[in-house]
SELO-115566 format. One record per residue (C-alpha): residue in one letter; chain; x, y, z. Coordinates in steps of 0.05 Angstrom, whole numbers, plus 5000, padded with zeros to 4 digits. Example, Ala and Ser with C-alpha at 12.3 -4.5 7.8 and 13.67 -1.06 7.14 Angstrom:
# SELO-115566
(A,A,(5246,4910,5156))
(S,A,(5273,4979,5143))
This chain:
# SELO-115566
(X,A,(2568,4184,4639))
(X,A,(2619,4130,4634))
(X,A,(2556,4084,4641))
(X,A,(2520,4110,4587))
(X,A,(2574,4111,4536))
(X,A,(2586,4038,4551))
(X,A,(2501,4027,4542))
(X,A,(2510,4067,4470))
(X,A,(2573,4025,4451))
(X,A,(2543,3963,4456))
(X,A,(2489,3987,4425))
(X,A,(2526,4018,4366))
(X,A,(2563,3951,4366))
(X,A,(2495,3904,4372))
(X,A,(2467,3948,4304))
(X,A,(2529,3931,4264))
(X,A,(2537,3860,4280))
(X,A,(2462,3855,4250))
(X,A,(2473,3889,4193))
(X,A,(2545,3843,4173))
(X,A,(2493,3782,4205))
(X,A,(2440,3802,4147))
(X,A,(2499,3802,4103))
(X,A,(2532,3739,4113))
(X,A,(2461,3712,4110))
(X,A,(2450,3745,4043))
(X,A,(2510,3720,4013))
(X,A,(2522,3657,4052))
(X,A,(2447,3640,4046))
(X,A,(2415,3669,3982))
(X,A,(2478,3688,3934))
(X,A,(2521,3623,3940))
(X,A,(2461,3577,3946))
(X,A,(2438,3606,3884))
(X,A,(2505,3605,3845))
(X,A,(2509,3537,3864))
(X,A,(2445,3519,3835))
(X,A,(2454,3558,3770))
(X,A,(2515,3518,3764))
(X,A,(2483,3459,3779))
(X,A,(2434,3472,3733))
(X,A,(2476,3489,3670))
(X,A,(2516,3424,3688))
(X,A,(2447,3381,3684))
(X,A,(2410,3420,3624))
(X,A,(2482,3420,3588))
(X,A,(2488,3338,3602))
(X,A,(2415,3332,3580))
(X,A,(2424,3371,3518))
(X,A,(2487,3327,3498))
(X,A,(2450,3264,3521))
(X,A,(2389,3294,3468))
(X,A,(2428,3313,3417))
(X,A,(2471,3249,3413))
(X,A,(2407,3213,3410))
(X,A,(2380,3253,3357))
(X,A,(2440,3246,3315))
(X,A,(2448,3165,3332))
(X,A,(2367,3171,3304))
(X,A,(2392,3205,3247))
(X,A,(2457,3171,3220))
(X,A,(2408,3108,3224))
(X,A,(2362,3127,3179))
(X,A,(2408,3167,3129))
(X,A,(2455,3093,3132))
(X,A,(2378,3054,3124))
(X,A,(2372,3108,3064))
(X,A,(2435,3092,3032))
(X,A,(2416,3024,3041))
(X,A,(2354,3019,3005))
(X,A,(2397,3067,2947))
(X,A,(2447,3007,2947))
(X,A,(2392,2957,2944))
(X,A,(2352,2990,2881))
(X,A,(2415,2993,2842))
(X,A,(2434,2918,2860))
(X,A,(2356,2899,2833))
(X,A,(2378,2953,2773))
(X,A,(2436,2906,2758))
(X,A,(2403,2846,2769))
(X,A,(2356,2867,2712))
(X,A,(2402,2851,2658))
(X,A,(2403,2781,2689))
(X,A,(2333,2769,2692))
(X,A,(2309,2802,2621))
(X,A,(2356,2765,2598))
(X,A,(2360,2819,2536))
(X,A,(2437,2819,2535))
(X,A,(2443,2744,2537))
(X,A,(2387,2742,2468))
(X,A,(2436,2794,2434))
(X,A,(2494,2755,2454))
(X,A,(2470,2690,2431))
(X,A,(2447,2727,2360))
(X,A,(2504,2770,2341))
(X,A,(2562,2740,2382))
(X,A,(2587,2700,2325))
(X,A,(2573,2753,2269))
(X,A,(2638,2789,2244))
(X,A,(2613,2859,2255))
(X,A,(2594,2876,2325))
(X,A,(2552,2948,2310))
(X,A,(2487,2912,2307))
(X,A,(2501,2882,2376))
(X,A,(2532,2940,2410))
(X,A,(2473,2987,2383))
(X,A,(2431,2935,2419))
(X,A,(2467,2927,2478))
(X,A,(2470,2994,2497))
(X,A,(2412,3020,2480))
(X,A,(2392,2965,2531))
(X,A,(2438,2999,2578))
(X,A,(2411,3070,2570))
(X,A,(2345,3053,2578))
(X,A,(2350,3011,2643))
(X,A,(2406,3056,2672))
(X,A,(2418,3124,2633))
(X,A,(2355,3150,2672))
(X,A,(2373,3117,2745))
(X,A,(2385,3171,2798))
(X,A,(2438,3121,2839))
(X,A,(2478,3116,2769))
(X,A,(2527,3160,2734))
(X,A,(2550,3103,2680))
(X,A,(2544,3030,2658))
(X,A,(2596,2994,2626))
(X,A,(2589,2923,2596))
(X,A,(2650,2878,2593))
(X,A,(2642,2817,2549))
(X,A,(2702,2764,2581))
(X,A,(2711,2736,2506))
(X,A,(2729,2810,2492))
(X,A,(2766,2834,2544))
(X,A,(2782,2901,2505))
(X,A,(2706,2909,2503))
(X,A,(2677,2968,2537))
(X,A,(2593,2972,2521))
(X,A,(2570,3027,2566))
(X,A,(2507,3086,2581))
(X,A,(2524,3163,2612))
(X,A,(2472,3189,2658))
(X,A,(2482,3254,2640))
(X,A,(2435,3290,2684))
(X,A,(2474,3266,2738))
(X,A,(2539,3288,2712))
(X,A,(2562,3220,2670))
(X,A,(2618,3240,2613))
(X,A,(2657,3207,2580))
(X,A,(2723,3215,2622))
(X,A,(2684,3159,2668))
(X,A,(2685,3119,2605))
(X,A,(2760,3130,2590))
(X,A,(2769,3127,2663))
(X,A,(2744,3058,2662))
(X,A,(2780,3029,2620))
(X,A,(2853,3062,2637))
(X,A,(2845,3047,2720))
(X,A,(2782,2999,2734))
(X,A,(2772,2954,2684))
(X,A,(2826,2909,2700))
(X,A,(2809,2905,2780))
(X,A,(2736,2900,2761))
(X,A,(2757,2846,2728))
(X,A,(2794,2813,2775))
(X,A,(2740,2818,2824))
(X,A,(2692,2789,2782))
(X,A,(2720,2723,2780))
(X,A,(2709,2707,2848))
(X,A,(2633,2729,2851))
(X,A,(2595,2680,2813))
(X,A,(2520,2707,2811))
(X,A,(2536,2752,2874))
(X,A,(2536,2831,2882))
(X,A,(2604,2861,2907))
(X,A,(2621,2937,2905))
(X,A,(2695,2971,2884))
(X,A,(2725,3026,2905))
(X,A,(2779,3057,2853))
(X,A,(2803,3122,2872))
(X,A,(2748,3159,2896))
(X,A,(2697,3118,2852))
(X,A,(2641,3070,2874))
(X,A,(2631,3015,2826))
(X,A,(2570,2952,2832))
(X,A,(2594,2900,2801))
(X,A,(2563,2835,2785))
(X,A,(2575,2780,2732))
(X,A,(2518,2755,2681))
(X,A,(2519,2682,2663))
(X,A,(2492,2642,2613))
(X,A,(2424,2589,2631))
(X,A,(2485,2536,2645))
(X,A,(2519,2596,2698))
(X,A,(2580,2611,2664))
(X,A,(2606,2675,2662))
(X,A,(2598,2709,2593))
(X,A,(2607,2792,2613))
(X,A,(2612,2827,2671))
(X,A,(2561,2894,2684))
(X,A,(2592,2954,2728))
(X,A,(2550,3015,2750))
(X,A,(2590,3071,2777))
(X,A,(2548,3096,2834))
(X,A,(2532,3175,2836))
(X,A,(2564,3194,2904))
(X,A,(2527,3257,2900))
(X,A,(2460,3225,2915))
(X,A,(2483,3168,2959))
(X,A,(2505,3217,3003))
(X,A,(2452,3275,3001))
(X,A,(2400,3246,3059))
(X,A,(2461,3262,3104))
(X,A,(2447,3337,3089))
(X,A,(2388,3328,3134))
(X,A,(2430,3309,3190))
(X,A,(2418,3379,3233))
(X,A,(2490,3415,3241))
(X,A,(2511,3366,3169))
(X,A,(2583,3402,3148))
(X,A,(2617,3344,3119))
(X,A,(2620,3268,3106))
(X,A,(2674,3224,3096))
(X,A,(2659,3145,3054))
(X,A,(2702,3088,3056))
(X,A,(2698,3021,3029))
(X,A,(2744,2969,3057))
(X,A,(2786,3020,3087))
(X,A,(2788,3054,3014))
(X,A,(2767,3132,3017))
(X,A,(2721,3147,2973))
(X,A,(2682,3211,2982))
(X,A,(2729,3260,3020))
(X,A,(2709,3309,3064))
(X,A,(2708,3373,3030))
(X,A,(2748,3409,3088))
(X,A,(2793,3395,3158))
(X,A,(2764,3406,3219))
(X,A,(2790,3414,3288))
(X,A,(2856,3375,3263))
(X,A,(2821,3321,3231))
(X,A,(2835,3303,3155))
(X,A,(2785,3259,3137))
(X,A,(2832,3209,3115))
(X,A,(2863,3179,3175))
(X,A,(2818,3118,3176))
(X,A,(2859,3088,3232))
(X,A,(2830,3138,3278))
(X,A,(2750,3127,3253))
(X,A,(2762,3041,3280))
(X,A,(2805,3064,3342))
(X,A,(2739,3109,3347))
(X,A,(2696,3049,3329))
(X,A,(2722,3004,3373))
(X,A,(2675,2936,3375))
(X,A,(2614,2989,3363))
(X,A,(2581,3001,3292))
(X,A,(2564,3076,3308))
(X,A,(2591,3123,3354))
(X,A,(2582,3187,3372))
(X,A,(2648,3235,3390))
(X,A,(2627,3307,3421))
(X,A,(2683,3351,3410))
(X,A,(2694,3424,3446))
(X,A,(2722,3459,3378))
(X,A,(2679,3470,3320))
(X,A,(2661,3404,3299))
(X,A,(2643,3336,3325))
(X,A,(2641,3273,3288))
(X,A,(2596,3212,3280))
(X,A,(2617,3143,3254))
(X,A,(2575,3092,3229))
(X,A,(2603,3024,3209))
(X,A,(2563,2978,3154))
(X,A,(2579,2908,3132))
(X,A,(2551,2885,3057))
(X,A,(2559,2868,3006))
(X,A,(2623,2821,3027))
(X,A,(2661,2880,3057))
(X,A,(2663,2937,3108))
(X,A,(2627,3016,3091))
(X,A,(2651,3071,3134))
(X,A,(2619,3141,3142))
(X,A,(2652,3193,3178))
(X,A,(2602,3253,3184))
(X,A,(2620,3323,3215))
(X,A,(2574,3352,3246))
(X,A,(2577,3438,3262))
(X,A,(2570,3450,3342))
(X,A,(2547,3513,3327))
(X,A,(2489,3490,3295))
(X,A,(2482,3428,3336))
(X,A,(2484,3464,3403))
(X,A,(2453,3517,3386))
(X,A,(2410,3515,3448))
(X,A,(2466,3507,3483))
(X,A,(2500,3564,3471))
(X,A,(2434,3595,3484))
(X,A,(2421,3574,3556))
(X,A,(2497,3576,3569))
(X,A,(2490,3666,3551))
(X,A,(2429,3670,3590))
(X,A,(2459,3641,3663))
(X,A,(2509,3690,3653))
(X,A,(2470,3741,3637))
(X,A,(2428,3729,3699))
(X,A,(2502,3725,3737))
(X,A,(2518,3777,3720))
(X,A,(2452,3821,3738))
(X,A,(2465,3784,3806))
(X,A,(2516,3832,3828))
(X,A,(2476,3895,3824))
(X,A,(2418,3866,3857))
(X,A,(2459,3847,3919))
(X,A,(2487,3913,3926))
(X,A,(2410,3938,3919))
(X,A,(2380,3884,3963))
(X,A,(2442,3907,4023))
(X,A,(2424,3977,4015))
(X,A,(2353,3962,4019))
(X,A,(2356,3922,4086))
(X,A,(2398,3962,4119))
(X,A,(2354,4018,4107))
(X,A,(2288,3980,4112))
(X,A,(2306,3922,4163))
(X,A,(2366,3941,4205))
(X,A,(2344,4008,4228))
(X,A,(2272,3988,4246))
(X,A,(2299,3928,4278))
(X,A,(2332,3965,4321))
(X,A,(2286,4014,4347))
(X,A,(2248,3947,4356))
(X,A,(2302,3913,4395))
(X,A,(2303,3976,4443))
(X,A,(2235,3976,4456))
(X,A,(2234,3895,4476))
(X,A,(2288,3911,4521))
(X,A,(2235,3953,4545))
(X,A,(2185,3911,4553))
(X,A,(2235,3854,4580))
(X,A,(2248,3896,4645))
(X,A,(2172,3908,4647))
(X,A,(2151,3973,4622))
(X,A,(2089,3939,4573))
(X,A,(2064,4012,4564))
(X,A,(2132,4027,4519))
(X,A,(2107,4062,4451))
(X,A,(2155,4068,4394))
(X,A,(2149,4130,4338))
(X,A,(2123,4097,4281))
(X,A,(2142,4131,4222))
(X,A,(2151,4073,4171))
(X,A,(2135,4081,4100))
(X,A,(2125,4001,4087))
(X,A,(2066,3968,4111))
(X,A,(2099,3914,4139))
(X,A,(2142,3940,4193))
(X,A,(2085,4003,4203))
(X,A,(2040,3942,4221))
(X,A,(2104,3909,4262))
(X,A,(2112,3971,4304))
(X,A,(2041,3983,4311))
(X,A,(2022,3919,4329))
(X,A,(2083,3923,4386))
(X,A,(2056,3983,4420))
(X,A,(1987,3946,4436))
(X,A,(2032,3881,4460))
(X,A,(2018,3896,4536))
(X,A,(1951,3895,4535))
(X,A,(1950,3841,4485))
(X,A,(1994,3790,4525))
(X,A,(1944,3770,4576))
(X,A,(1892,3755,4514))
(X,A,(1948,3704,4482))
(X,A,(1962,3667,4548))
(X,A,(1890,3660,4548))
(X,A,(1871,3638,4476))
(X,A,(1941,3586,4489))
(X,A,(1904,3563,4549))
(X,A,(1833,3562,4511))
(X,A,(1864,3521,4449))
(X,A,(1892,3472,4499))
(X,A,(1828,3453,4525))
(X,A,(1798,3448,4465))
(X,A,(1864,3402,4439))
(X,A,(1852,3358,4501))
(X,A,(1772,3346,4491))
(X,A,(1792,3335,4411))
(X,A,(1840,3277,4435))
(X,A,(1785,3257,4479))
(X,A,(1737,3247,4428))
(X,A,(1784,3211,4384))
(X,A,(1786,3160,4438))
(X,A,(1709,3148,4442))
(X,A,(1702,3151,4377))
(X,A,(1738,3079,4372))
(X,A,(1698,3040,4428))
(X,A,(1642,3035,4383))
(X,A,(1680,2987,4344))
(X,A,(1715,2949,4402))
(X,A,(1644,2943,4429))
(X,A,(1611,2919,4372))
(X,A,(1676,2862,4362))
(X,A,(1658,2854,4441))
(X,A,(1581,2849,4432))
(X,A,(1595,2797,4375))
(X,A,(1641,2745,4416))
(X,A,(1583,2743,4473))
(X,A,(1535,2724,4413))
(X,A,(1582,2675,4385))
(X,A,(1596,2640,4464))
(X,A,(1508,2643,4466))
(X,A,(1506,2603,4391))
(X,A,(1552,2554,4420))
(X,A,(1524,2553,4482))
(X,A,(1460,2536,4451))
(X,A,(1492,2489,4403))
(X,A,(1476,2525,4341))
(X,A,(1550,2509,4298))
(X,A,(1536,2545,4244))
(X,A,(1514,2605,4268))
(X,A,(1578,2608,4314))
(X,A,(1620,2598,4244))
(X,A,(1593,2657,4213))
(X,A,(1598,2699,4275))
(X,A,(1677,2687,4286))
(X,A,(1679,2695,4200))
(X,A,(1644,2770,4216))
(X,A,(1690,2778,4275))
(X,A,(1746,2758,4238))
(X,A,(1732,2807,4182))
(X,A,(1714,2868,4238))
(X,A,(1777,2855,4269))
(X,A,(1815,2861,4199))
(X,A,(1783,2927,4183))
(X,A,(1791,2957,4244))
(X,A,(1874,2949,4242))
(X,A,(1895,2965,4306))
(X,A,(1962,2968,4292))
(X,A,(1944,3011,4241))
(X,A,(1994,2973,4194))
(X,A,(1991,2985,4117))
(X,A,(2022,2916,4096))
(X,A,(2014,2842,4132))
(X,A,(2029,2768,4104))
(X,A,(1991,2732,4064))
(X,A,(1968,2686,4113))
(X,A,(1934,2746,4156))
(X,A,(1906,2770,4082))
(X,A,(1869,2698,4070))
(X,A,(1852,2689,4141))
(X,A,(1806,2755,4117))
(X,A,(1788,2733,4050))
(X,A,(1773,2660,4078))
(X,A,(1730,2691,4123))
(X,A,(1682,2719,4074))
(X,A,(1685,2653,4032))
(X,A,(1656,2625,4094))
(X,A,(1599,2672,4099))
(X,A,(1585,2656,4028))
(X,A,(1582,2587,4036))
(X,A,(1536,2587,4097))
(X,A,(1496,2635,4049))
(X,A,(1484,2601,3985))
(X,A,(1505,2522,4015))
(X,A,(1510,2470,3957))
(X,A,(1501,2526,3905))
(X,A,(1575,2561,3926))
(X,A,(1637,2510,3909))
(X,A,(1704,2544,3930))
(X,A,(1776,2510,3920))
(X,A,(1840,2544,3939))
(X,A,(1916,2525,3909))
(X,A,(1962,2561,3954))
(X,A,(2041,2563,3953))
(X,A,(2046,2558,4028))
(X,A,(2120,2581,4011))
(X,A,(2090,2653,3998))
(X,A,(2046,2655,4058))
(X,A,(2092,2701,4103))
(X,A,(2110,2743,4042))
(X,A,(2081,2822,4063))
(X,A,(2029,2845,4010))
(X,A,(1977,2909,4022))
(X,A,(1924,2899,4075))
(X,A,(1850,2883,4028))
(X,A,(1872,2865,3970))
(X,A,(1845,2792,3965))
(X,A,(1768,2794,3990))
(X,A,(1739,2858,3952))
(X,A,(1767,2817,3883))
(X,A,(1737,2751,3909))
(X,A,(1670,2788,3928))
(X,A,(1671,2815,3861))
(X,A,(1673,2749,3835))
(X,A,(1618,2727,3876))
(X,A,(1569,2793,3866))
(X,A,(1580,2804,3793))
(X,A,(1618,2740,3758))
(X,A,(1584,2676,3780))
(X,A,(1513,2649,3767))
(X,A,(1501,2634,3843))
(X,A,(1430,2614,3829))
(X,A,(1459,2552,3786))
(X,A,(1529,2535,3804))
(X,A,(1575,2576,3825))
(X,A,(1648,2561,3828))
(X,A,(1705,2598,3861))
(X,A,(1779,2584,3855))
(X,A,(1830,2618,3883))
(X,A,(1907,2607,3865))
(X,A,(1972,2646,3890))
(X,A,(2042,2621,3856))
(X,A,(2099,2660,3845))
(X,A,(2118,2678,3757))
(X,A,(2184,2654,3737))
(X,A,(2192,2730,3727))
(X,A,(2199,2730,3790))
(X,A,(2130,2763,3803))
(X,A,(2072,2742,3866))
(X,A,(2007,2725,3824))
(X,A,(1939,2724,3857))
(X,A,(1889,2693,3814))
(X,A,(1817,2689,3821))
(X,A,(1775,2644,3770))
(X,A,(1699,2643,3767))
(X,A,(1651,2607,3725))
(X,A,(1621,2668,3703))
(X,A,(1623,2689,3634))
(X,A,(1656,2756,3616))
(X,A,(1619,2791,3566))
(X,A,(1633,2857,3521))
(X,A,(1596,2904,3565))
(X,A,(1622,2876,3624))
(X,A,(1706,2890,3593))
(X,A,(1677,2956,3576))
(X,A,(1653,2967,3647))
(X,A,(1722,2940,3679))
(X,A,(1759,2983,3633))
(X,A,(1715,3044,3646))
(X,A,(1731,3031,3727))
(X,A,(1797,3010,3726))
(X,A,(1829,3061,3670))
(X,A,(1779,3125,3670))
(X,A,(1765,3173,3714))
(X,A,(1693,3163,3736))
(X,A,(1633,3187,3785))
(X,A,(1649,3157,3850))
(X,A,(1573,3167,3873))
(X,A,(1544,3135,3817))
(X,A,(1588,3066,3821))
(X,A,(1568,3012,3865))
(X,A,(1612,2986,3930))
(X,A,(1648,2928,3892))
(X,A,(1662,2972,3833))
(X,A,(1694,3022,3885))
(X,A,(1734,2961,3920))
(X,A,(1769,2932,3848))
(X,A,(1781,3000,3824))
(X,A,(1821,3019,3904))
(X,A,(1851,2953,3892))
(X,A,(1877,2976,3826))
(X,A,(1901,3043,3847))
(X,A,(1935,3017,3907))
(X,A,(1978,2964,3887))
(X,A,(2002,3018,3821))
(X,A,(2022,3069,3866))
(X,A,(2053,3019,3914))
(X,A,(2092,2972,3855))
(X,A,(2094,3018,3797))
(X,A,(2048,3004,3734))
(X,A,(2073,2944,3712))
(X,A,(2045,2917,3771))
(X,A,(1956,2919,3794))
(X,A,(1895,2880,3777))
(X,A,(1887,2853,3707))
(X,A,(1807,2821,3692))
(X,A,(1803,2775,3628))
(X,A,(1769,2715,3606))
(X,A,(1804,2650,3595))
(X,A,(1798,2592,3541))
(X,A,(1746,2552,3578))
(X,A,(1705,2619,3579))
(X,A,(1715,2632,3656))
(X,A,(1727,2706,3687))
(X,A,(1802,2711,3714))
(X,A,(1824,2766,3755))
(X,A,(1893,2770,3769))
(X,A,(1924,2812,3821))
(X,A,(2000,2826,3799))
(X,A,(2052,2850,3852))
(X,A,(2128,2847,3864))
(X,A,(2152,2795,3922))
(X,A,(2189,2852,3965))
(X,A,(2154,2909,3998))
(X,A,(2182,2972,3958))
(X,A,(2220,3009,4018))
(X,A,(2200,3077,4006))
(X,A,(2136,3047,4045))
């Protein structure tokens, strides 16, 4: 009795270490593992989404600052029309000297309204003539809010540093800030280029800055001119004034735009612009609630799915006990069973789940079924051994054929016949190369032209006076590894589709290394490469084709091609062109060092 309550103890104990086993593998290897990745996940996706968006917004505070730009530029060729007309400079001339000025200041600005009055970049122009300082000629843009405060406002706080400005521009374009207001300024001269009035158009800030509105998560923008503000930001966020210019070039640094991704609310962008003779700063804030919106997004839905992790594990340990533990047990008795020899043991089988109904019923027939493994082991280890055996004979054909070859060649000689004996050891040569007994996928360059030199030689025995081959060859780069075949299936290209063999054909082969740093492997023919033939090099080389219907060559460039990309990358592979003395070049392109990932 004592015997048998030990038995049932450590079988009572045996069933619970597999159940707290199954759950320190469900935790340990399912629920931590995939926290971990979730996290790991958020962490990437949320590094990629600010990598993204701070792309996006770089793109976008480019071409909102190239905007603002080309807004600058048409009112500097605006201004530069009452230059060129030279309609102000005809009134001056005709009614300078006449006592009453109405006749030229109805001229003059009706000049004004119709070049400016109408100009989207403009809210108002004001003429200063330097013999009348007091002077103020001027056109409102009313549809884009021009009154006549900017007039009075012109001449109480601007005119006098417009002025002052002015005399240090000569014919150039400058722009002033005066509290808040954006002023092009630019003198007009007389044909002798003397100063004779000075033209300001107060810029409408409005539209300068409404292509920022586009920026996606726009809440605010901030202008400066020479460290001047002028356009505030309408609002502070996350502790930031929009006035502290200090910060924006600490933020700047040696950089003309920068990107600052803030936790709060709001993150800022700074773009720095140098023209017209002085420094433009925009400060934009951008809304993270808009700008990460996707974000936020992915961010809610990993916790979501964290969240419906916890019931599911409960689930998934109720479920295995009931489904696993307890069948694995009455499984683990009956092996014990079968371990001390009793292969007749049967075991209830009551399951409700296929899988462990199948278990269960396949363990009851395991007696009888043991004797047919050992034999089917036995049966597939014969048949292992005859496959290996065949795998040997299957390579003496080759090895006799290399064998049968070298008596030929020793005959030739024997019988004095030279040239025979050449192209013999050339086909040995080449036999040997293709059958790679060390089964290596790169060798040096010398081994590759031993094999390439080899067919040359065939050729030459072939076609005699008719076949003119000269090599130029870096013997520098002969030990450097390069793929095994690269060389002859280009140069027997050359010789089956470039050449006119029946006339003259001529052959050269180079290999150099590019000062990029590049191995080049040229082959030039005296074939001429025609339209249909680029069309049929492009078609094998970049398309995907019918392998049945293309001939061997064709087959050889195109494995060339594919080879040396997937070995070097794209930049690198075979390149077929003509050349200015109408020759066929083929150019086989690959890096000096074996990548070592082969």
């Amino acid at each position: 009795m004592n015997r048998m309550a030990g038995k049932d103890k450590r079988e009572n104990s045996r069933r619970k270490s597999l159940r707290w086993s199954m759950v320190r593998r469900l935790v340990f290897g399912w629920f931590l593992p995939l926290l971990f990745m979730i996290c790991v996940v958020i962490f990437l996706m949320t590094r990629n989404v600010l990598w993204q968006v701070e792309q996006a917004i770089h793109s976008s505070v480019e071409k909102t600052v190239e905007i603002m730009q080309i807004q600058l530029k048409d009112c500097e060729t605006a201004s530069k029309n009452a230059s060129y007309m030279a309609v102000i400079a005809k009134y001056y001339r005709q009614y300078w000297g006449v006592e009453d000025r109405t006749e030229f200041r109805n001229s003059v600005e009706e000049f004004l309204r119709q070049q400016y009055a109408y100009d989207d970049n403009c809210r108002t122009a004001e003429l200063v003539v330097l013999n009348e300082p007091g002077s103020c000629y001027y056109a409102l843009n009313e549809s884009k809010g021009g009154t006549y405060q900017d007039i009075r406002f012109f001449n109480a706080r601007a005119r006098e540093k417009i002025l002052k400005v002015a005399k240090t521009l000569d014919t150039g374009t400058t722009l002033v800030g005066i509290e808040g207001k954006i002023y092009m300024v630019r003198n007009l001269v007389t044909a002798k280029f003397v100063p004779y009035a000075v033209l300001a158009l107060e810029l409408n800030q409005d539209s300068m800055m409404e292509s920022y509105e586009s920026i996606r998560g726009y809440a605010d923008a901030a202008l400066y001119w020479n460290g001047e503000l002028l356009v505030p930001g309408r609002r502070e966020n996350d502790g930031y004034s929009g006035h502290d210019y200090e910060y924006i070039l600490n933020l700047l640094g040696d950089n003309d735009a920068v990107y600052e991704y803030r936790s709060g609310n709001y993150s800022h962008a700074c773009r720095r612009l140098n023209t017209y003779g002085g420094t433009m700063v925009v400060m934009i804030s951008l809304d993270n609630g808009v700008t990460y919106a996707e974000m936020a997004v992915m961010q809610y839905f990993f916790l979501i799915l964290f969240l419906f992790m916890i019931p599911l594990i409960v689930q998934m340990m109720r479920f295995f006990h009931k489904k696993v533990t307890v069948p694995l047990g009455e499984l683990i008795v009956a092996a014990d069973a079968v371990r001390e020899g009793n292969l007749g043991v049967q075991i209830v089988n009551e399951e409700d789940n296929e899988e462990f109904y199948r278990m269960k019923e396949s363990f009851n027939h395991m007696s009888l079924q043991l004797k047919n493994q050992f034999d089917k082991i036995y049966l597939e280890e014969i048949a292992l051994r005859d496959a290996k055996i065949m795998a040997m004979q299957s390579q003496i054909n080759p090895h006799f054929l290399n064998n049968t070859l070298e008596i030929i060649n020793w005959e030739a000689r024997l019988n004095g016949n030279e040239k025979v004996s050449g192209m013999i050891e050339a086909l040995s040569t080449m036999l040997e190369e293709t059958m790679n007994r060390k089964e290596a996928q790169f060798h040096s360059i010398a081994e590759e032209m031993a094999y390439a030199d080899a067919y040359l030689y065939i050729i030459a025995r072939r076609f005699g006076v008719k076949f003119r081959c000269e090599e130029k060859i870096d013997e520098k780069l002969l030990q450097v590894q390069v793929p095994r075949l690269i060389i002859q299936p280009i140069v027997e290209n050359a010789v089956e589709h470039g050449m006119d063999i029946t006339e003259q054909g001529r052959l050269e082969l180079r290999l150099f290394e590019r000062e990029d740093g590049y191995l080049c492997i040229e082959v030039e023919d005296n074939g001429h490469l025609t339209k249909e033939d680029k069309k049929r090099i492009h078609r094998i080389l970049t398309q995907d084709i019918d392998l049945s219907k293309e001939h061997r060559v064709s087959l050889g460039i195109r494995n060339v091609d594919q080879r040396l990309k997937m070995i070097y990358g794209a930049d690198c592979g075979l390149f077929i062109d003509g050349d200015e003395n109408r020759h066929t070049v083929s150019t086989i392109l690959l890096k000096m060092n074996v990548p070592s990932e082969q």
